[in-house]
N, C-alpha and C positions, 0 to 999 in steps of 0.2 A: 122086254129084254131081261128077264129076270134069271139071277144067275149068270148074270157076264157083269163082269167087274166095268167100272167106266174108268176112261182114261180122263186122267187131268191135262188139261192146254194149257202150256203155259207158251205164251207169243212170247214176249217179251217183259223185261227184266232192268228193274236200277236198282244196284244196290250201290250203295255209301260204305266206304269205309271198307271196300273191297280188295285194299294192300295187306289186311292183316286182322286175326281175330277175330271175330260174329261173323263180320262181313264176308273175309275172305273163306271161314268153313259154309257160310249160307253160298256164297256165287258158284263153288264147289260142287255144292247138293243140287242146284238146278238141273233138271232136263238137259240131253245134250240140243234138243229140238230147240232150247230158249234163247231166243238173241238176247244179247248183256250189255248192259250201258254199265258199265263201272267206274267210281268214281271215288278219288282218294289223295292224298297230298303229295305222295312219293312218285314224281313220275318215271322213274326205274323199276319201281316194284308194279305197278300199270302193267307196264309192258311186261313184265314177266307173267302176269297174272293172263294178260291178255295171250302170251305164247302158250301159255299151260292150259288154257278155258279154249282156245280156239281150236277147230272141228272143223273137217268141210263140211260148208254148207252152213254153219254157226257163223252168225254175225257177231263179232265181239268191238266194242267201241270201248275207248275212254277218254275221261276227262277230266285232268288234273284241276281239284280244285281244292281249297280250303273252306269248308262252308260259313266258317265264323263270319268271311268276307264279302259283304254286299255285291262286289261285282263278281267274284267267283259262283256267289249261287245262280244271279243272273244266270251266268254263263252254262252252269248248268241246268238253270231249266229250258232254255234255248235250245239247248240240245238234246233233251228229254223230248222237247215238241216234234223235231227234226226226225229224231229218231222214232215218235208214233206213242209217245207215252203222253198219256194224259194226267198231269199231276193235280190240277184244279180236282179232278173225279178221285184221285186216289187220296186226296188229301179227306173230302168229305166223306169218303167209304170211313177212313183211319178213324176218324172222329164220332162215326155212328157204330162201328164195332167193339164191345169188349174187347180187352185181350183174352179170356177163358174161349170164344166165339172163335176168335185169331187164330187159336193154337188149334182149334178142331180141324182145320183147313189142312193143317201142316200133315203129309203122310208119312205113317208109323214106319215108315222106310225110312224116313231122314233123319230120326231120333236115334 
């Protein structure tokens, strides 16, 4: 295949702090192709996030939560699982990757 550019998949998608700032310009730059678990403390701004991010055919979820709070994270990893996001596997990718490594991932389209 040399000389055809490869496309990136992205299934699916949790980003944190998706009401505002990092988050909400990262949920923004995603694929329209990515389902979105979004999550954040405002559940006003959720919904609006989720009216503006949703697509046919785009799965947009969310779930209000505060993470500082023991049962709010529960709650959202429960829903992470529901939803087909494996966060045990994403936690130990996070932990064996630099961040210099991190950012080569990211396409020069998003920046």
């Amino acid at each position: 295949m040399r000389g055809r550019k490869r496309k990136m998949a992205y299934y699916r998608a949790l980003v944190t702090g998706a009401t505002s700032g990092i988050g909400a310009a990262f949920a923004r730059e995603l694929p329209d192709r990515t389902a979105l678990l979004l999550t954040g403390r405002n559940d006003d701004r959720l919904s609006e996030m989720r009216a503006e991010l949703g697509r046919p055919g785009r799965q947009v979820d969310c779930v209000q939560a505060d993470l500082a709070r023991t049962e709010d994270r529960d709650k959202l990893i429960s829903r992470a699982e529901e939803f087909g996001i494996d966060l045990a596997a994403a936690q130990r990718r996070a932990a064996m990757t630099s961040w210099t490594r991190t950012c080569a991932f990211i396409p020069t389209a998003w920046m």
